[in-house]
C-alpha positions, 0 to 999 in steps of 0.5 A: 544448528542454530536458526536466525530469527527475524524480528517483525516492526510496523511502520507508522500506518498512512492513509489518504482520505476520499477527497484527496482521492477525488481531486483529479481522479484521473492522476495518482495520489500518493498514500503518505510518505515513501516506506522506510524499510524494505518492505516484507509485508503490506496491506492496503484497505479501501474503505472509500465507496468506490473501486480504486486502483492502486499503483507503486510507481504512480504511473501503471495501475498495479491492481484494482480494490473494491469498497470495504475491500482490503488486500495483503501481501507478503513479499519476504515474511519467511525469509531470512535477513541478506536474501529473499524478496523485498519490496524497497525502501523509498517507495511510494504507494499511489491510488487514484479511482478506478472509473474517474467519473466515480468518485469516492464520497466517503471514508479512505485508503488505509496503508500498513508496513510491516518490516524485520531485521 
């Protein structure tokens, strides 16, 4: 029996630095360009001083990270090529901060993709 193997690529890392982040706090910034691939692993660091909340459709807030914080999440790493979860290609991550009246002073959001075939 023979098993297929997936190989593991990393997109280009984007970020987004703290004063992007703190123009109008109050709208979605996006983190870069749309992904490339179908996504089956990212990881996201914040490395503003301020809580952010982050967002893959710009609009709804999809999830909360703190300073110095950083959050993975593997969608598909254990699947194989024509099934499993995927996150898709063309997407966009957004970020923007938690409290709009807080706004980050320092560092930014780091953003890494990791895809296979």
């Amino acid at each position: 029996m023979s098993i297929a193997s997936i190989r593991f690529f990393m997109e280009p890392m984007r970020s987004l630095g703290f004063a992007d982040i703190a123009a109008d706090p109050g709208d979605y910034k996006s983190i870069g360009s749309s992904v490339d691939h179908p996504v089956r692993m990212y990881e996201l660091h914040n490395f503003t001083d301020v809580n952010l909340v982050f967002s893959i459709d710009g609009v709804d807030d999809h999830f909360p990270l703190e300073p110095d914080g950083y959050k993975v999440i593997d969608i598909a790493t254990n699947k194989s090529n024509d099934n499993g979860w995927y996150l898709g290609q063309g997407t966009y991550f957004y970020v923007k901060p938690l409290d709009p009246l807080v706004v980050p002073t320092s560092g930014g959001v780091y953003l890494c993709i990791a895809y296979g075939n």
